[in-house]
PyMOL Python script that loads the backbone (N, CA, C, O; Angstrom):
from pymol import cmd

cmd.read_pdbstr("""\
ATOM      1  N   UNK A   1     -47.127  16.310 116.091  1.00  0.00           N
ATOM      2  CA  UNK A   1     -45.702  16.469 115.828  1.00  0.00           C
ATOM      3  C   UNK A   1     -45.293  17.917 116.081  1.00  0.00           C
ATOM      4  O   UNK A   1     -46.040  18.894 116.110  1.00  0.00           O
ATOM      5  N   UNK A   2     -43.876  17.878 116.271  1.00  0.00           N
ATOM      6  CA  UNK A   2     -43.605  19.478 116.724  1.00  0.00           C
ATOM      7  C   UNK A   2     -43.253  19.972 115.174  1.00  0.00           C
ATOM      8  O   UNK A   2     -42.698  19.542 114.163  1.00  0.00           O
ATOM      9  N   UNK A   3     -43.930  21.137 115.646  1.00  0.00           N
ATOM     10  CA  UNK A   3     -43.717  22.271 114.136  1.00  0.00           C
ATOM     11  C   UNK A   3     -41.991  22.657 113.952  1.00  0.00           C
ATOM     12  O   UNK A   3     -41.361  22.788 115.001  1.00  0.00           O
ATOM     13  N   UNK A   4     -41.306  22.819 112.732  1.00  0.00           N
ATOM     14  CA  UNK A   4     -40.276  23.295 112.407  1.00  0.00           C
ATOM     15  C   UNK A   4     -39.003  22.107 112.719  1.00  0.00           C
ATOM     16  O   UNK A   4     -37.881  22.351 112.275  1.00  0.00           O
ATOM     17  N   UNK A   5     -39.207  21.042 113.369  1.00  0.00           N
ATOM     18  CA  UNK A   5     -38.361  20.524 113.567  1.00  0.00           C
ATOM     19  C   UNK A   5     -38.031  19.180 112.350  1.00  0.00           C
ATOM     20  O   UNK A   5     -37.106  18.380 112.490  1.00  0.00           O
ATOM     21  N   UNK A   6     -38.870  19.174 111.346  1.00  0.00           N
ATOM     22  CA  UNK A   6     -39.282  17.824 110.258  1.00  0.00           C
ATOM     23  C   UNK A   6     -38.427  18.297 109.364  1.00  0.00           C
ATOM     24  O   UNK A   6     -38.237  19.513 109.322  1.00  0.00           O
ATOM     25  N   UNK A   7     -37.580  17.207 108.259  1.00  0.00           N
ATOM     26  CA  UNK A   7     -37.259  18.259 107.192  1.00  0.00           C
ATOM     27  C   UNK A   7     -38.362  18.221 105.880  1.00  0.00           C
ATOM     28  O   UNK A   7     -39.428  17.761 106.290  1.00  0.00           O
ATOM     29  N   UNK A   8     -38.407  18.478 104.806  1.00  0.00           N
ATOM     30  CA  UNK A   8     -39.276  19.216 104.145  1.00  0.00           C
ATOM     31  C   UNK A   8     -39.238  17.542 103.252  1.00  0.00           C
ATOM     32  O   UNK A   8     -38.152  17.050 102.946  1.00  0.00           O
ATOM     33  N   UNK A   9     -40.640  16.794 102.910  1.00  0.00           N
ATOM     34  CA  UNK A   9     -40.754  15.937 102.456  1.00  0.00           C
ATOM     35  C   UNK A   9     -41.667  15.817 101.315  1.00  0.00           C
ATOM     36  O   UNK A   9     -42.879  15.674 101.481  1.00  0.00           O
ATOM     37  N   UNK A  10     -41.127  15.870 100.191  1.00  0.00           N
ATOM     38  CA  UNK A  10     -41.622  16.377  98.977  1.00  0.00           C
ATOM     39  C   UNK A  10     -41.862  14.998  97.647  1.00  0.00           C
ATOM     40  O   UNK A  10     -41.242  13.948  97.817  1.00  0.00           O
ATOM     41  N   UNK A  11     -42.539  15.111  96.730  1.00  0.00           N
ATOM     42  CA  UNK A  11     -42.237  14.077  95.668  1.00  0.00           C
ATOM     43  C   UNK A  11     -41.369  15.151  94.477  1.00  0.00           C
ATOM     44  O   UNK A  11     -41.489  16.262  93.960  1.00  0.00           O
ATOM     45  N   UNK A  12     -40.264  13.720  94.476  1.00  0.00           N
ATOM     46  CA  UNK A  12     -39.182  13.997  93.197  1.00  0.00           C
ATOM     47  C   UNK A  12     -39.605  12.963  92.140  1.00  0.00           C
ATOM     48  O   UNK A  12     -40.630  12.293  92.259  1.00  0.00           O
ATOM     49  N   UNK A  13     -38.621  12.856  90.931  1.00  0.00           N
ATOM     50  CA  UNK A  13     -38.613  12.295  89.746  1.00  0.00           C
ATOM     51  C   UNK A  13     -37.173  11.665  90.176  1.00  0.00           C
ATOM     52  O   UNK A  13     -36.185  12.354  90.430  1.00  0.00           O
ATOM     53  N   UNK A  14     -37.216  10.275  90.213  1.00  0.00           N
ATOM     54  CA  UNK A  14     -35.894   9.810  90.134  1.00  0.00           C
ATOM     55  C   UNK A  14     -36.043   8.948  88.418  1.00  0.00           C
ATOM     56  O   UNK A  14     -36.976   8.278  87.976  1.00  0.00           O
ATOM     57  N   UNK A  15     -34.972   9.249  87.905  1.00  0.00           N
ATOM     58  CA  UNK A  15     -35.031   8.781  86.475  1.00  0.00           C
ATOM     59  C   UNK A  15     -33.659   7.609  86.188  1.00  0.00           C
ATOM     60  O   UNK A  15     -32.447   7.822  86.164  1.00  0.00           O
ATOM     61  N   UNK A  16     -34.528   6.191  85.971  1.00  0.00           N
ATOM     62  CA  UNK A  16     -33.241   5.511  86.056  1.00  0.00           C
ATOM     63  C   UNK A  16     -32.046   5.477  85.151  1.00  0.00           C
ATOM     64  O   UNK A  16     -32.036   6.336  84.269  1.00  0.00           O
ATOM     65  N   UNK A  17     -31.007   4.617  85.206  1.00  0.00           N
ATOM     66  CA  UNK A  17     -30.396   4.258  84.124  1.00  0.00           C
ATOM     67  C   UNK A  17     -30.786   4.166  82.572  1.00  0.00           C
ATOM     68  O   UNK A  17     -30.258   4.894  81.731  1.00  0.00           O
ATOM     69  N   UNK A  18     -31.568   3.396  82.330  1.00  0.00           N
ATOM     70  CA  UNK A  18     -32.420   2.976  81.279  1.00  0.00           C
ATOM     71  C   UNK A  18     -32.898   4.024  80.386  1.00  0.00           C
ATOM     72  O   UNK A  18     -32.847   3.930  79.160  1.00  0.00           O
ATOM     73  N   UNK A  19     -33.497   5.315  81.207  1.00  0.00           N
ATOM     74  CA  UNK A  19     -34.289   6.148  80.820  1.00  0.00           C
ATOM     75  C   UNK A  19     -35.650   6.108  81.707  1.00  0.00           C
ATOM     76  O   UNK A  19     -36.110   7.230  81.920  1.00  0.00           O
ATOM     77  N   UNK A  20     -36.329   5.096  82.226  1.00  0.00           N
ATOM     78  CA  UNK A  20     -37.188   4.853  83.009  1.00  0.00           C
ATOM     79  C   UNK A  20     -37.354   6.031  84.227  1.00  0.00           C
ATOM     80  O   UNK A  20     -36.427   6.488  84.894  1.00  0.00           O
ATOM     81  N   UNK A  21     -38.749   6.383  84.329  1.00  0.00           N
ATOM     82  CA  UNK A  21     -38.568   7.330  85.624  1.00  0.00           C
ATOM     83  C   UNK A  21     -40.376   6.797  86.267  1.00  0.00           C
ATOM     84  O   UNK A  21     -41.381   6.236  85.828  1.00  0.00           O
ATOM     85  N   UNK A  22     -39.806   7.519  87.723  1.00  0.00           N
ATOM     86  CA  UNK A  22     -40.980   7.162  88.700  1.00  0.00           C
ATOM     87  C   UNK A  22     -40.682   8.297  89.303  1.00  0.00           C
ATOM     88  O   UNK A  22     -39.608   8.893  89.229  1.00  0.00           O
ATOM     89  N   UNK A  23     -42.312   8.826  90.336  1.00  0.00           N
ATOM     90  CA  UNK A  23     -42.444   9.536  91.039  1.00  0.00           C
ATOM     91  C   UNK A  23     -42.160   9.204  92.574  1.00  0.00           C
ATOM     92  O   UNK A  23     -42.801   8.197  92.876  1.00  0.00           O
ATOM     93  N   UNK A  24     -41.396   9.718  93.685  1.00  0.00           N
ATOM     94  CA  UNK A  24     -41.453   8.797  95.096  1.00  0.00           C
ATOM     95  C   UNK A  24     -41.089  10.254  95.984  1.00  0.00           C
ATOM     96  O   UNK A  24     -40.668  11.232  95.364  1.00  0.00           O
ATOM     97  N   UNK A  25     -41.241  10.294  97.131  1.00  0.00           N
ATOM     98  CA  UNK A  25     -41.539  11.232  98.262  1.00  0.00           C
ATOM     99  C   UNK A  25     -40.137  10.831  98.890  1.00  0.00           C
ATOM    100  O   UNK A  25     -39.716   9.720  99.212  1.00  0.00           O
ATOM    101  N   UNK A  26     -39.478  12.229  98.970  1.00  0.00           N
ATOM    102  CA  UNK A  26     -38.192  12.331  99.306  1.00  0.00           C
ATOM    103  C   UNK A  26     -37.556  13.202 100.537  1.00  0.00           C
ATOM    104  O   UNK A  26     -38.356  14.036 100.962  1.00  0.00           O
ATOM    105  N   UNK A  27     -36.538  13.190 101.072  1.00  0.00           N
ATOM    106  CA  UNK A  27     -35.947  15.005 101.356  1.00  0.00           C
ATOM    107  C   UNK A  27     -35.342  15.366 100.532  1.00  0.00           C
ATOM    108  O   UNK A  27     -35.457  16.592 100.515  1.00  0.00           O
ATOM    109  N   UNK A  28     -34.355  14.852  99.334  1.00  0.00           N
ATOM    110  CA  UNK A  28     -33.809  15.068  98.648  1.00  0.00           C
ATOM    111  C   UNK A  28     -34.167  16.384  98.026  1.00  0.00           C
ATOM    112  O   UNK A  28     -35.330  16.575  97.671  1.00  0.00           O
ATOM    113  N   UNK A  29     -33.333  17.220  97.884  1.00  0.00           N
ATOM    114  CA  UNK A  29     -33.503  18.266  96.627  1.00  0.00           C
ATOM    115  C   UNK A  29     -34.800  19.172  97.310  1.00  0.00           C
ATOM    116  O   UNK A  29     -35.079  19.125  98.508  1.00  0.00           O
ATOM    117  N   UNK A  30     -35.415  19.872  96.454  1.00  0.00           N
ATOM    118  CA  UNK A  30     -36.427  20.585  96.794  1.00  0.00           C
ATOM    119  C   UNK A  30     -37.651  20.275  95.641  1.00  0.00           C
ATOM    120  O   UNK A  30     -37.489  19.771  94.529  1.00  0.00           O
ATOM    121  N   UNK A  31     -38.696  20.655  96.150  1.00  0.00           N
ATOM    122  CA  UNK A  31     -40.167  19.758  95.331  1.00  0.00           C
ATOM    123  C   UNK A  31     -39.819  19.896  94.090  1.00  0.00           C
ATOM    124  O   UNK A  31     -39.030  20.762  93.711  1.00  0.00           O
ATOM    125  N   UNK A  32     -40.426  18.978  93.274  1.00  0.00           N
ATOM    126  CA  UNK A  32     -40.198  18.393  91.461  1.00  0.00           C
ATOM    127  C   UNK A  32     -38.632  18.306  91.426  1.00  0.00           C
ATOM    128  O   UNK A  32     -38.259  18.609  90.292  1.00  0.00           O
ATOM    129  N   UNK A  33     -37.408  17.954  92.384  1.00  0.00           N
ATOM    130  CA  UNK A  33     -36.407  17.864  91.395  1.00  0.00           C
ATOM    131  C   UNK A  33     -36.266  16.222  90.816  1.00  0.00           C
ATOM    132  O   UNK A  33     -37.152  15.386  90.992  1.00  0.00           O
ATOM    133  N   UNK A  34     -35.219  16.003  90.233  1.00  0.00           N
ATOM    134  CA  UNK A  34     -34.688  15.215  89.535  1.00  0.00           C
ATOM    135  C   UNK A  34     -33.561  14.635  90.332  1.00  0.00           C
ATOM    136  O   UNK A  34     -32.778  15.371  90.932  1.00  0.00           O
ATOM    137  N   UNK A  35     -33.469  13.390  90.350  1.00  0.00           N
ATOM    138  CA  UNK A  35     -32.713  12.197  90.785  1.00  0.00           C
ATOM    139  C   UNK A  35     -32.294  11.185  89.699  1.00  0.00           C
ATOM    140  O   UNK A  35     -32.940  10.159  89.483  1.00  0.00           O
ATOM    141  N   UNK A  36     -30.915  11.612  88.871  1.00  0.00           N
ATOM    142  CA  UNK A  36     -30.603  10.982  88.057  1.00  0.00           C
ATOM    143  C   UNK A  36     -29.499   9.476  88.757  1.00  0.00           C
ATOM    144  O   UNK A  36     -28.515   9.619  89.482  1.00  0.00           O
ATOM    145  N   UNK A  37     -29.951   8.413  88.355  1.00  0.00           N
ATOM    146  CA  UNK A  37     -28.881   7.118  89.137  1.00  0.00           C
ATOM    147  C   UNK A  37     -28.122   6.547  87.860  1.00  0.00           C
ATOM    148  O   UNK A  37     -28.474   6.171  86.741  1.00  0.00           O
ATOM    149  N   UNK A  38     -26.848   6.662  88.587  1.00  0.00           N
ATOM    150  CA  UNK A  38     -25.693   6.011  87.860  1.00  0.00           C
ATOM    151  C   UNK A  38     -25.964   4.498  88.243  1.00  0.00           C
ATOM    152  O   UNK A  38     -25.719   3.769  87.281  1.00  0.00           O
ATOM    153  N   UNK A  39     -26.281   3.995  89.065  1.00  0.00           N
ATOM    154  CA  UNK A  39     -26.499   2.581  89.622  1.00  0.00           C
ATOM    155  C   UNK A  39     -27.990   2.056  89.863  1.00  0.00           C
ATOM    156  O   UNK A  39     -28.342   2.675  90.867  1.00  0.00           O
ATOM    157  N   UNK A  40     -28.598   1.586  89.633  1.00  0.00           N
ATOM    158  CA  UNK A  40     -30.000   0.653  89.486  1.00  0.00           C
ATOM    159  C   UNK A  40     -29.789  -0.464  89.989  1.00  0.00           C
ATOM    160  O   UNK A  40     -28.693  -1.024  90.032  1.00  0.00           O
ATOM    161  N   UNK A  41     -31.112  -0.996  90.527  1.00  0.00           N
ATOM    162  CA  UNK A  41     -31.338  -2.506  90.409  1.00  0.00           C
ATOM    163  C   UNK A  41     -31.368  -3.514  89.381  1.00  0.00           C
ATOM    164  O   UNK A  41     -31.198  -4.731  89.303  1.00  0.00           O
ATOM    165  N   UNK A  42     -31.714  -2.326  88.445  1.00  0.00           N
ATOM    166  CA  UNK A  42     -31.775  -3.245  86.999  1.00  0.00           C
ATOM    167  C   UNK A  42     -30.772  -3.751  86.383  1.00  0.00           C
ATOM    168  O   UNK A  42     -30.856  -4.742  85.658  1.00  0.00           O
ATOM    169  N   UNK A  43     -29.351  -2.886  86.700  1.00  0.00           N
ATOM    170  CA  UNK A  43     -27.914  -3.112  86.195  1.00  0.00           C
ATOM    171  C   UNK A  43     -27.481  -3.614  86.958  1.00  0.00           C
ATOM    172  O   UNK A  43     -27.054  -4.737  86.689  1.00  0.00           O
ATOM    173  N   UNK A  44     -27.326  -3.097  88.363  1.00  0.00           N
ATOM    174  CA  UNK A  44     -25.961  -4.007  89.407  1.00  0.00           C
ATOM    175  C   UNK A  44     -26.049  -5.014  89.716  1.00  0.00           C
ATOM    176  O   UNK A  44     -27.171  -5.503  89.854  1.00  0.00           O
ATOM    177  N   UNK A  45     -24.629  -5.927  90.014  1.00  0.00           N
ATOM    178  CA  UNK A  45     -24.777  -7.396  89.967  1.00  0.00           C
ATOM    179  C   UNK A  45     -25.164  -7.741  90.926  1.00  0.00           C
ATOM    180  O   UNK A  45     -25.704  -8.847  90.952  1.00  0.00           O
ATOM    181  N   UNK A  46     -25.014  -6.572  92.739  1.00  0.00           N
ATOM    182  CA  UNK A  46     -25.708  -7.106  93.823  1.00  0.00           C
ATOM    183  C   UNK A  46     -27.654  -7.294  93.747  1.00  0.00           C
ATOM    184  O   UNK A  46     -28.397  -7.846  94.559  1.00  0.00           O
ATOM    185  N   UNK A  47     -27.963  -6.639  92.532  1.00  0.00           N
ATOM    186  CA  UNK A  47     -29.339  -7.144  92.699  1.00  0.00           C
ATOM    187  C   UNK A  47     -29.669  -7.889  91.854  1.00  0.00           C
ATOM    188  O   UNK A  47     -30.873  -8.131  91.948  1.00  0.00           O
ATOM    189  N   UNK A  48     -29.108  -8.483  90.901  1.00  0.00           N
ATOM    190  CA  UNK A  48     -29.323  -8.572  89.371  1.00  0.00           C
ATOM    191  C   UNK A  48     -28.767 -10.405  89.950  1.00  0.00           C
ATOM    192  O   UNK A  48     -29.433 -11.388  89.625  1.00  0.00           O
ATOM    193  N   UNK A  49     -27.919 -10.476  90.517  1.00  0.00           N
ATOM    194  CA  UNK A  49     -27.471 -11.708  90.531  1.00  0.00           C
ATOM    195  C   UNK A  49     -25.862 -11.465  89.962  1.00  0.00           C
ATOM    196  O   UNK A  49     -24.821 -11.919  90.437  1.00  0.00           O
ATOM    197  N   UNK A  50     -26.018 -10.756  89.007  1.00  0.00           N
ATOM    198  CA  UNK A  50     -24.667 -10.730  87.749  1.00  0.00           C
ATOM    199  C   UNK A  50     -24.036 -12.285  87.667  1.00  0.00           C
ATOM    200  O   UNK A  50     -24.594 -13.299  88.086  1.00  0.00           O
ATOM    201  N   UNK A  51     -22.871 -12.209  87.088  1.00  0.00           N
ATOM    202  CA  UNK A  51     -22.005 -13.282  85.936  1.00  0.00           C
ATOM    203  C   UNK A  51     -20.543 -13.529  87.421  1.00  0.00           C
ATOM    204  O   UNK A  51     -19.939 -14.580  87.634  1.00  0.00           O
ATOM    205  N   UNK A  52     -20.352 -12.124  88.221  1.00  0.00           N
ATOM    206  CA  UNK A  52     -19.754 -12.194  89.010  1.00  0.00           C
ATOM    207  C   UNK A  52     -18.956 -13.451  89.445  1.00  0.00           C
ATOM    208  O   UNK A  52     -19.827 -14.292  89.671  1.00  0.00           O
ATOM    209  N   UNK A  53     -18.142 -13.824  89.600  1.00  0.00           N
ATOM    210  CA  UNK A  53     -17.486 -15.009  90.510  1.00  0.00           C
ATOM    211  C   UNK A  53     -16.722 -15.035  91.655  1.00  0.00           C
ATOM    212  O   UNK A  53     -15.679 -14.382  91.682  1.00  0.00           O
ATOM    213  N   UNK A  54     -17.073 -15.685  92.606  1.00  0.00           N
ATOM    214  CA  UNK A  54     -16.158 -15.268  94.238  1.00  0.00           C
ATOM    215  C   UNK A  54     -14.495 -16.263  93.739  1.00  0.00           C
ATOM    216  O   UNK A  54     -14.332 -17.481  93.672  1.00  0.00           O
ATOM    217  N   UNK A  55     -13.513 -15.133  93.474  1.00  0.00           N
ATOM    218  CA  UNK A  55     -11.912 -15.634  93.186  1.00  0.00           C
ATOM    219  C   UNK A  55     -11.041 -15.912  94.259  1.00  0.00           C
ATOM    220  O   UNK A  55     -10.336 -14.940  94.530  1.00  0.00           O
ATOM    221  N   UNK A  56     -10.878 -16.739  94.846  1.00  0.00           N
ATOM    222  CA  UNK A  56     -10.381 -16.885  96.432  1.00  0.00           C
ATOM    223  C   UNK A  56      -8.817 -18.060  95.746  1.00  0.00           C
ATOM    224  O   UNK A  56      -9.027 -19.143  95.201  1.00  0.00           O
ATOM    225  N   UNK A  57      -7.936 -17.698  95.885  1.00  0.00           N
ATOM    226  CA  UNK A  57      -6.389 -17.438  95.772  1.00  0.00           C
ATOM    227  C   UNK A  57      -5.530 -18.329  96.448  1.00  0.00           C
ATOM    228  O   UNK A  57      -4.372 -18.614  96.141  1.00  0.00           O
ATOM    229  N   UNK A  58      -6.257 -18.778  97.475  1.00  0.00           N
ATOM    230  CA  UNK A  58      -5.271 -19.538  98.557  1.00  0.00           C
ATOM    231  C   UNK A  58      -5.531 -17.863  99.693  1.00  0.00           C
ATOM    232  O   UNK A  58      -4.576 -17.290 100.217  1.00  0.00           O
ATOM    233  N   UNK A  59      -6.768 -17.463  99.814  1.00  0.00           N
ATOM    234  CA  UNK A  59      -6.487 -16.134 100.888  1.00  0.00           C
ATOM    235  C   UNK A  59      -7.993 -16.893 102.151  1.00  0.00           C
ATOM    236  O   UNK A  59      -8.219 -17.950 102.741  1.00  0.00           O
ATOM    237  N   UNK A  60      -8.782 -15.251 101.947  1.00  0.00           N
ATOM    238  CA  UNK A  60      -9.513 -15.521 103.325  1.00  0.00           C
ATOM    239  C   UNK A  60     -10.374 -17.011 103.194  1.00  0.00           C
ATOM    240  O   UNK A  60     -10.332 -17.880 104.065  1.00  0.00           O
ATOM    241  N   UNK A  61     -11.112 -17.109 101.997  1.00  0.00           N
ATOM    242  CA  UNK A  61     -11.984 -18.384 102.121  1.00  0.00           C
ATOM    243  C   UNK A  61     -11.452 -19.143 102.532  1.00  0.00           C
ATOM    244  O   UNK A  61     -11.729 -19.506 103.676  1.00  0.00           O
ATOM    245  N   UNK A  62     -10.131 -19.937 101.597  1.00  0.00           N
ATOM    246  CA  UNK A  62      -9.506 -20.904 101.599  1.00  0.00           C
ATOM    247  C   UNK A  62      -9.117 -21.314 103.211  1.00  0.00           C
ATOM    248  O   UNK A  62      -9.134 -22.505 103.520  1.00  0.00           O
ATOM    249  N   UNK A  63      -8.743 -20.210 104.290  1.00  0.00           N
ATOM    250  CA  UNK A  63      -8.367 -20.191 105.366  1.00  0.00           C
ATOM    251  C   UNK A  63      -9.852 -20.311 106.136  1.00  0.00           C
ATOM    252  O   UNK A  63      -9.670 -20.689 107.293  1.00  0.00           O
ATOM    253  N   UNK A  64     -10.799 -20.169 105.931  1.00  0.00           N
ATOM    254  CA  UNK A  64     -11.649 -19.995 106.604  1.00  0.00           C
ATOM    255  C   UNK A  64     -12.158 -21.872 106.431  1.00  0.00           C
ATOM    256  O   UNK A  64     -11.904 -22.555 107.423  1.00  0.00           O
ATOM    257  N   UNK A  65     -12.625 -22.374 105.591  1.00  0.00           N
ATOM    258  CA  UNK A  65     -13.129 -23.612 105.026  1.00  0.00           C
ATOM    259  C   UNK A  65     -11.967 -24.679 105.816  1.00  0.00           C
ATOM    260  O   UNK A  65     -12.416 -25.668 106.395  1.00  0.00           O
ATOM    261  N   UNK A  66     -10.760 -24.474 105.807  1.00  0.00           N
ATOM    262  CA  UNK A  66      -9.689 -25.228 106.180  1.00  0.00           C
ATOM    263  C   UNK A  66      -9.758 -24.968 108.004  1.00  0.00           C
ATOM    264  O   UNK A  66      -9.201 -25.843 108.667  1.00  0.00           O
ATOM    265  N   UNK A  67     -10.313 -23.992 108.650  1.00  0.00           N
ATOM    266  CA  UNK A  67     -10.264 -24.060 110.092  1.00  0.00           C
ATOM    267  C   UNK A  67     -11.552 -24.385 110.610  1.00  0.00           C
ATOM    268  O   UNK A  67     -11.780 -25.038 111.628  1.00  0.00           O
ATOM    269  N   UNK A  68     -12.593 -23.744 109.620  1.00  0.00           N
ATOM    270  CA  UNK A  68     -14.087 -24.511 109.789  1.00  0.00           C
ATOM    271  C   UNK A  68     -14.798 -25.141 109.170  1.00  0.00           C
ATOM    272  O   UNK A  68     -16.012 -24.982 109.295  1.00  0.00           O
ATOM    273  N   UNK A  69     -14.323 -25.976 108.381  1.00  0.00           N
ATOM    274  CA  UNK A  69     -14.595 -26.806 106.719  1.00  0.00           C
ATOM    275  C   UNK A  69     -15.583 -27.748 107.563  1.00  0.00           C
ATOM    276  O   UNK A  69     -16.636 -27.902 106.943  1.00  0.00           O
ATOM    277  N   UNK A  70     -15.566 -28.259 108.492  1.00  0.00           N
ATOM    278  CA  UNK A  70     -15.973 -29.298 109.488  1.00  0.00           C
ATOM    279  C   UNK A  70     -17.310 -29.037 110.345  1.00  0.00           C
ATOM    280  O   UNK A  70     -18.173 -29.850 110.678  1.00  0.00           O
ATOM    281  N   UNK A  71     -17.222 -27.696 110.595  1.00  0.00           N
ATOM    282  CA  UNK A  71     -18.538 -27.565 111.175  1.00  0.00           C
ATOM    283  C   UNK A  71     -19.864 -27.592 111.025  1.00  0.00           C
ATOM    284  O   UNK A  71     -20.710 -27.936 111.851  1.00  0.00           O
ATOM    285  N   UNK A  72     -20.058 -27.072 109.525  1.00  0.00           N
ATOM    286  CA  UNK A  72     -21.162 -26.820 108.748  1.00  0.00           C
ATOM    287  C   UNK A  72     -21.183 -27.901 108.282  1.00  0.00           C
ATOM    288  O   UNK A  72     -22.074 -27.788 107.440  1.00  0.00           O
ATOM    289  N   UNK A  73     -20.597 -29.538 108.192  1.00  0.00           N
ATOM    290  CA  UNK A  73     -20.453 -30.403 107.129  1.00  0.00           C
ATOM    291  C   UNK A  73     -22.319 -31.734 107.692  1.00  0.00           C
ATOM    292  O   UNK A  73     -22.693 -32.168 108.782  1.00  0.00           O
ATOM    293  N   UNK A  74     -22.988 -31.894 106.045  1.00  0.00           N
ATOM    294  CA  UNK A  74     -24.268 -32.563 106.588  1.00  0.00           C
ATOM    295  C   UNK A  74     -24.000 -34.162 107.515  1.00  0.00           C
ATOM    296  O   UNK A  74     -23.183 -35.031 107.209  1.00  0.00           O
ATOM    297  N   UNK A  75     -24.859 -34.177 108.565  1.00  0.00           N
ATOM    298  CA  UNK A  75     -24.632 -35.376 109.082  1.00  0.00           C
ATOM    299  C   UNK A  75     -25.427 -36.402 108.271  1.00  0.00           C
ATOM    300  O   UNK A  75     -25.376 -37.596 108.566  1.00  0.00           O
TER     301      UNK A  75
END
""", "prot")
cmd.dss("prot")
cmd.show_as("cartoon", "prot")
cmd.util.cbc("prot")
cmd.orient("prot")
């Protein structure tokens, strides 16, 4: 590899939500810092699944199902 051109790849402390922390190899920051997350896997509903519900109004779904409701349907 060419010298000087890499950026500097170090292990940090990312410390989750929870309080939970792990060690992982970063560029972030400079060696031993800290990576505090407002957002986790453990909390958000895109990983978690969440309670979430898709609210469709009479807008895009509704328009979408009504021009291609037919295509996807099982034979």
């Amino acid at each position: 590899m060419k010298e000087g051109i890499h950026p500097d790849y170090h292990e940090i402390k990312v410390i989750m939500t929870d309080g939970t922390e792990f060690i992982t190899r970063s560029c972030y920051g400079a060696k031993d810092a800290k990576l505090n997350l407002d957002i986790d896997p453990k909390v958000h509903p895109a990983w978690t699944g969440g309670t979430q519900q898709l609210l469709d109004r009479g807008g895009r779904l509704s328009r979408f199902n009504s021009k291609f409701g037919g295509l996807f349907a099982a034979k």
